[in-house]
C-alpha positions as CSV (number, residue, x, y, z in Angstrom):
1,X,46.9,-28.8,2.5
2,X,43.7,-29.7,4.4
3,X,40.8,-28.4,2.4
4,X,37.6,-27.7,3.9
5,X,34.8,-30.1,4.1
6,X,31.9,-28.2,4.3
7,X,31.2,-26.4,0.9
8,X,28.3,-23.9,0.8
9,X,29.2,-23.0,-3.1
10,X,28.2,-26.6,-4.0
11,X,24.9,-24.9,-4.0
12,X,25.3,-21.6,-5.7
13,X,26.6,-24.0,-8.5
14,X,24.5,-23.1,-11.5
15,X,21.0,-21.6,-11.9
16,X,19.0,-24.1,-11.4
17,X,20.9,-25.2,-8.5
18,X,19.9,-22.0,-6.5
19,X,16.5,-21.4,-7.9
20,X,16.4,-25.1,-5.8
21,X,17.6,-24.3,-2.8
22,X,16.3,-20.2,-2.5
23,X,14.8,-19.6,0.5
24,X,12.2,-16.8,-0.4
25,X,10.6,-16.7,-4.0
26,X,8.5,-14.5,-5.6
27,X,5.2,-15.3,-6.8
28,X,2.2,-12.7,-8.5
29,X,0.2,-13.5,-5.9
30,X,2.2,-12.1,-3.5
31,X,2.3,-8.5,-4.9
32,X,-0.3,-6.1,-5.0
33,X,-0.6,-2.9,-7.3
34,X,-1.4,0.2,-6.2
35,X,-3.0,2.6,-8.3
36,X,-4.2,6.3,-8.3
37,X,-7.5,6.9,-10.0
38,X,-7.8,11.0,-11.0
39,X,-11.4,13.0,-11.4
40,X,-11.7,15.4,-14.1
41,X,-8.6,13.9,-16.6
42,X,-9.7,12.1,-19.9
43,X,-5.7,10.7,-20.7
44,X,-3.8,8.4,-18.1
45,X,-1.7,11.9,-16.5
46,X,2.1,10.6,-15.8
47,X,3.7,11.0,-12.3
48,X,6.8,13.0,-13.2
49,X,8.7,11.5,-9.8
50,X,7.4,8.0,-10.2
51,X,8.1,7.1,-14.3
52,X,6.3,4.4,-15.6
53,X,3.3,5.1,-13.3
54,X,0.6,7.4,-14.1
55,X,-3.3,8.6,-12.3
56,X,-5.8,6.7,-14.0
57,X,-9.1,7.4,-16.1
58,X,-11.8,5.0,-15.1
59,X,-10.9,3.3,-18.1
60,X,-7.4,2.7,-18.0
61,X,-8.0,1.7,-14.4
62,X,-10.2,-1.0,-15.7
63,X,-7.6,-1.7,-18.0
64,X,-5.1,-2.2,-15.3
65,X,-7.2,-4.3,-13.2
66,X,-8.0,-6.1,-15.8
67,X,-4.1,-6.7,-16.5
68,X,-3.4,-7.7,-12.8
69,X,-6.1,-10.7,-12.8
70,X,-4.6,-11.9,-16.1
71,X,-0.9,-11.5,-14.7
72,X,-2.2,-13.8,-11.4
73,X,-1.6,-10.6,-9.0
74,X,-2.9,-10.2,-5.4
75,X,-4.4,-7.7,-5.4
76,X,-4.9,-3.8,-6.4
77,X,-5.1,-1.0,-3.8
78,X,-6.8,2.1,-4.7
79,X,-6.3,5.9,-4.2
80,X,-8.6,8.7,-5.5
81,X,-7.8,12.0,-6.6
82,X,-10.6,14.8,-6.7
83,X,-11.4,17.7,-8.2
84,X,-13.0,19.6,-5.4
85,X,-11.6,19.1,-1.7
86,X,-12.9,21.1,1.2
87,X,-11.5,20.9,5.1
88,X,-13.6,17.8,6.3
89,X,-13.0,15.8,2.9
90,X,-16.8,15.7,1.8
91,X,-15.7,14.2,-1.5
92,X,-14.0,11.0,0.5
93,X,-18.0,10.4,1.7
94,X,-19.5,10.5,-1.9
95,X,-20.7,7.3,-3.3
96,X,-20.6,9.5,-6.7
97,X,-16.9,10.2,-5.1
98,X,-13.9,9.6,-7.4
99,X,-12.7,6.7,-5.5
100,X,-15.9,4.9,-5.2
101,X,-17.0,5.3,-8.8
102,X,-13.1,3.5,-8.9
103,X,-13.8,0.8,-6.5
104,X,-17.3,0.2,-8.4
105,X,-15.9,0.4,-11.9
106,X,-13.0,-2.2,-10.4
107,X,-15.4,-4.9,-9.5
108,X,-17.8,-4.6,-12.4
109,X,-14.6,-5.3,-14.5
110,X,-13.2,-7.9,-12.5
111,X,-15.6,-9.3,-9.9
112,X,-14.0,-11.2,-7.5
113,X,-11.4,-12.3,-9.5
114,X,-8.7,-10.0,-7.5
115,X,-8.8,-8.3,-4.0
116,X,-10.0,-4.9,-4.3
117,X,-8.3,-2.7,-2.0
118,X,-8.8,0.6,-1.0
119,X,-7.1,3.2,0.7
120,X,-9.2,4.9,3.8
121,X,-7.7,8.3,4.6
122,X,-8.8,11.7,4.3
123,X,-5.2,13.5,2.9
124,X,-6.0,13.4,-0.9
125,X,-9.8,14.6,0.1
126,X,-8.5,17.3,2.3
127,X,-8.0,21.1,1.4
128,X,-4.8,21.3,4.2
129,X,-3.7,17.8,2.9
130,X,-4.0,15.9,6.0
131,X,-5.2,12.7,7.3
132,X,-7.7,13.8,9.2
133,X,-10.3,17.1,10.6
134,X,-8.4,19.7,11.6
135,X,-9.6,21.5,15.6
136,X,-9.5,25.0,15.7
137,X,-6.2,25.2,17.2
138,X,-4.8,23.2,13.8
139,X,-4.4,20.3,15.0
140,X,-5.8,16.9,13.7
141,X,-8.9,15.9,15.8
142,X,-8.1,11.9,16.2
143,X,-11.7,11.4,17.2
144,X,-13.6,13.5,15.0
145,X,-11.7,12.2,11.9
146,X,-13.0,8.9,13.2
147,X,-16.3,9.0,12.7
148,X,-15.8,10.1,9.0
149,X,-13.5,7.2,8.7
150,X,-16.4,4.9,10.1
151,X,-18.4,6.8,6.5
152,X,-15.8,5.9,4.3
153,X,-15.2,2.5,5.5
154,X,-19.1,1.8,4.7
155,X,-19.5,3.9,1.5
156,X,-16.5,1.7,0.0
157,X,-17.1,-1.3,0.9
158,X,-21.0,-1.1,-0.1
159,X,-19.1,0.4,-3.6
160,X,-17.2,-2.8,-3.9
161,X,-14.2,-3.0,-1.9
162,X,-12.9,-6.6,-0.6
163,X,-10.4,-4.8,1.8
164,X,-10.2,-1.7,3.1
165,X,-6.8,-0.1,4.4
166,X,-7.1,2.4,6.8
167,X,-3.5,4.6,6.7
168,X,-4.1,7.8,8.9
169,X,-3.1,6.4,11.5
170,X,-5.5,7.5,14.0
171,X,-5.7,5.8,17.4
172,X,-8.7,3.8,17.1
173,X,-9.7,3.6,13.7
174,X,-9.5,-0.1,13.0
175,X,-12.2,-0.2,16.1
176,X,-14.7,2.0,14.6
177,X,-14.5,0.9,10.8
178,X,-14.9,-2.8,12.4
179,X,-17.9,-1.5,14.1
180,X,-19.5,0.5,11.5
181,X,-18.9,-2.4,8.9
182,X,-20.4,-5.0,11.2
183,X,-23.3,-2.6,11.7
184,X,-24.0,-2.1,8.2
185,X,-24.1,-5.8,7.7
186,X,-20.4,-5.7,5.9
187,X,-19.4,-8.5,8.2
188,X,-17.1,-9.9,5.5
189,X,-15.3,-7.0,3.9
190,X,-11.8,-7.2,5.9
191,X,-9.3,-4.8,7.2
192,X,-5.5,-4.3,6.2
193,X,-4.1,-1.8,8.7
194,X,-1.6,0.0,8.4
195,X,-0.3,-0.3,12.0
196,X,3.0,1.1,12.2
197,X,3.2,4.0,9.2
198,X,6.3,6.1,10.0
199,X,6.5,9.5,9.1
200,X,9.3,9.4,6.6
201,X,10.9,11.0,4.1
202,X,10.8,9.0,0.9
203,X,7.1,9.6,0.6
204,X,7.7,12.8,-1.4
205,X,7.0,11.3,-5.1
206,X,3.3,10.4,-3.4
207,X,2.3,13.5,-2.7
208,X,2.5,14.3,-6.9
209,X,1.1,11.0,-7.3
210,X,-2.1,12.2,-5.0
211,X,-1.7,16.2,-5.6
212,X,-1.0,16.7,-1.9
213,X,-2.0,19.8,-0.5
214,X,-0.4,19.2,2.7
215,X,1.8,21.7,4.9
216,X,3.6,21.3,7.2
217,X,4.0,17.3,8.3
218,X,2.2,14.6,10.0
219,X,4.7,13.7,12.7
220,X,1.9,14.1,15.7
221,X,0.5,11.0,14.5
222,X,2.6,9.4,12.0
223,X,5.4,7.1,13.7
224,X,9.0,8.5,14.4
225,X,11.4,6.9,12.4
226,X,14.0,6.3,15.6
227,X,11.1,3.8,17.2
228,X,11.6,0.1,17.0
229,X,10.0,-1.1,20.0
230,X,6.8,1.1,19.4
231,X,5.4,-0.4,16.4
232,X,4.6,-3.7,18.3
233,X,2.2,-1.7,20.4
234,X,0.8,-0.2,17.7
235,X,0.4,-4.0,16.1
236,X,-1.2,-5.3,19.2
237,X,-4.0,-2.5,19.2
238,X,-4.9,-2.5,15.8
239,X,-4.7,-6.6,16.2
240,X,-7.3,-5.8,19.2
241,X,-9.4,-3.8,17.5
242,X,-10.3,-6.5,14.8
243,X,-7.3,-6.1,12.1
244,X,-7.4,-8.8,9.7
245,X,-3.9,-8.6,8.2
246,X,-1.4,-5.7,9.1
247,X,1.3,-3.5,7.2
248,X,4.8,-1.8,7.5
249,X,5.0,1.4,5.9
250,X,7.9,2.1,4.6
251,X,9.2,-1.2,3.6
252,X,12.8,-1.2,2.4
253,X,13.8,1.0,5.2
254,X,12.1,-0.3,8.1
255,X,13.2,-3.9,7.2
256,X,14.2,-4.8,11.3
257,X,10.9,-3.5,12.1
258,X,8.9,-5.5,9.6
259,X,11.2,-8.3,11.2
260,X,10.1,-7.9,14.0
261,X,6.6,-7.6,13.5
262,X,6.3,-10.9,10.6
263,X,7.6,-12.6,13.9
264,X,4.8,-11.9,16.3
265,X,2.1,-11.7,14.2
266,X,-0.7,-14.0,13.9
267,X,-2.6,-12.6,10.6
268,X,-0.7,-12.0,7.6
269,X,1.9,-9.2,7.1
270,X,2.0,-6.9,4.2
271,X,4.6,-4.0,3.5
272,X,4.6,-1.2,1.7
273,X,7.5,-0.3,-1.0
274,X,6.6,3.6,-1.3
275,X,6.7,6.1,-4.2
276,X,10.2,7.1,-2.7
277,X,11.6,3.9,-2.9
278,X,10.5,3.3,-6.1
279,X,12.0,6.2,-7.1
280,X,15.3,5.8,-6.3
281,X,16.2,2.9,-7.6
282,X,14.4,4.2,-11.1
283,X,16.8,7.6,-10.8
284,X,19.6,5.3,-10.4
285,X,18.7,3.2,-13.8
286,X,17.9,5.5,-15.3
287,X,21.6,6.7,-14.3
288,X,23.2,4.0,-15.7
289,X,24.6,3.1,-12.1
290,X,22.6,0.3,-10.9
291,X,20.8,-3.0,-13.1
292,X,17.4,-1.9,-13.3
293,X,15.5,-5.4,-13.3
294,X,18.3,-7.0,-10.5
295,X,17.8,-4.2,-8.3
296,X,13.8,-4.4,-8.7
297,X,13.8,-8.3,-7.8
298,X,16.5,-8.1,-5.0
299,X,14.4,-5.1,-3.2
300,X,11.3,-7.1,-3.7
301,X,12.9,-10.0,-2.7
302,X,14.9,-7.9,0.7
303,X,11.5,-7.3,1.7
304,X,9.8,-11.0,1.8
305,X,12.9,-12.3,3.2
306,X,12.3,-10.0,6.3
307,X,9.0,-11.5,6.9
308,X,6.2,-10.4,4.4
309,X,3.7,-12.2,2.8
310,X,2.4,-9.8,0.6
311,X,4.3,-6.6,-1.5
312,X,2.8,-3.3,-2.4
313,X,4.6,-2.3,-4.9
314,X,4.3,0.0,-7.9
315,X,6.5,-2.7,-10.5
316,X,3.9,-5.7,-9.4
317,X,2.7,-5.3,-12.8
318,X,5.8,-5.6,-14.7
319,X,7.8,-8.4,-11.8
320,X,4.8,-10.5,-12.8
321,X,5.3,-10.4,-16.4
322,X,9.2,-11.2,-15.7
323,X,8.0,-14.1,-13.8
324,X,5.6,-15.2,-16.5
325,X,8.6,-15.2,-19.2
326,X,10.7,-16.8,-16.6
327,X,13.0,-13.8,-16.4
């Protein structure tokens, strides 16, 4: 019997063996936390469709900042939730706003000592729940919302923000928060766009997470989930408006086009693994019918291999920890 010669199991032989030879690891610094900071609550308030996360007091947001720079983590990326919205988002413009007084309280805890991220978008600020000024028609305004974006972009840097992440997806915006930064003498506070954000499904859990308002849906300027091609347009503007790194949003299903993009990308890449996909594979643990940590890592893992360099993900926390006990 001729036996083959070439043996790929030779290396799948033990653990150490393909720990050795892995292609894509996982390291803290990789992943990136996001959290959800809530006005008005004086207890952390747990997201029913996302277990194990919760909206934040200003303490136990500290608290969890604090916990990601001991952990070695990326990064934290931060959403605010208010107790008063109105149609044009006035409380997204507040320096005394409940995300800036988050971003502030952030980096007094921590300083530089992690990235301080924040998310720039008007649909937890909004009374209709979306991303932008509605016209009178009911439409979103693209270039009205802009110029509040350009606000924003200021108010949070000058609050503390390293990195701002602009997610409406409005033609334009990376342009005019560039611009407004630059012109406010924020030359060094950088951009993460979120270039190609498809309007999906899984981000139902968010929308608790944030107390969306929203009716209706954000397909007129969201992307459609059948385009491929059209996200590496939307890379190349937001690259040529001044974008320092760029995301893909959803992650885990959207893995060709994060692909696609890791592989014509000059600045780094980052993808988002959304509420939905978080909760799925916790439903299914929770079940009994998948490995909870396995799943977790090989997701995380699905997601670098196609071309990320950094994660957001809501179990960045608790992967690190793993790491840390060499789980």
């Amino acid at each position: 019997m001729n036996f083959p010669a070439v043996r790929p199991r030779r290396l799948r032989t033990t653990p150490a063996m393909r720990r050795l030879v892995s292609e894509v690891k996982i390291q803290p610094q990789e992943l990136i936390l996001p959290a959800f900071i809530r006005e008005g609550i004086t207890e952390p308030n747990p997201i029913v469709s996302m277990p194990g996360v919760v909206q934040h007091t200003e303490d136990t947001l500290r608290r969890a900042a604090a916990e990601a720079v001991e952990l070695g983590l990326g990064g934290i990326m931060l959403f605010g939730i208010p107790e008063t919205r109105d149609a044009r988002g006035t409380a997204a413009i507040d320096p005394n706003g409940i995300l800036n007084r988050g971003i502030a309280a952030v980096r007094e805890e921590v300083g530089d000592d992690l990235v301080i991220m924040s998310d720039v978008c008007l649909d937890e600020f909004t009374d209709h729940g979306h991303c932008g000024v509605l016209a009178a028609e009911g439409s979103v305004d693209n270039d009205a919302t802009l110029d509040i974006y350009a606000e924003m972009a200021v108010v949070q840097a000058q609050a503390g923000a390293h990195m701002l992440g602009p997610s409406g997806m409005m033609d334009g915006q990376v342009a005019v928060m560039r611009q407004a930064l630059d012109a406010a003498g924020l030359q060094d506070t950088s951009i993460l766009a979120y270039a190609a954000k498809y309007a999906s499904a899984f981000y139902g859990p968010f929308r608790e997470a944030v107390d969306s308002q929203l009716k209706g849906d954000r397909r007129t300027y969201q992307m459609d989930p059948a385009n491929r091609r059209e996200a590496i347009r939307e890379v190349e503007l937001d690259l040529a408006e001044g974008a320092d790194l760029i995301m893909v949003k959803p992650a885990m299903s959207y893995l060709d086009v994060l692909a696609d993009v890791a592989e014509m990308s000059p600045v780094p890449v980052s993808a988002y693994q959304i509420s939905g996909e978080y909760a799925m594979i916790e439903a299914a643990a929770a079940n009994g019918w998948i490995d909870r940590r396995a799943s977790i890592v090989e997701s995380v893992l699905s997601i670098r291999r196609a071309g990320a360099d950094t994660v957001l993900t809501y179990w960045a926390s608790e992967i690190a920890q793993w790491l840390r006990e060499g789980r």
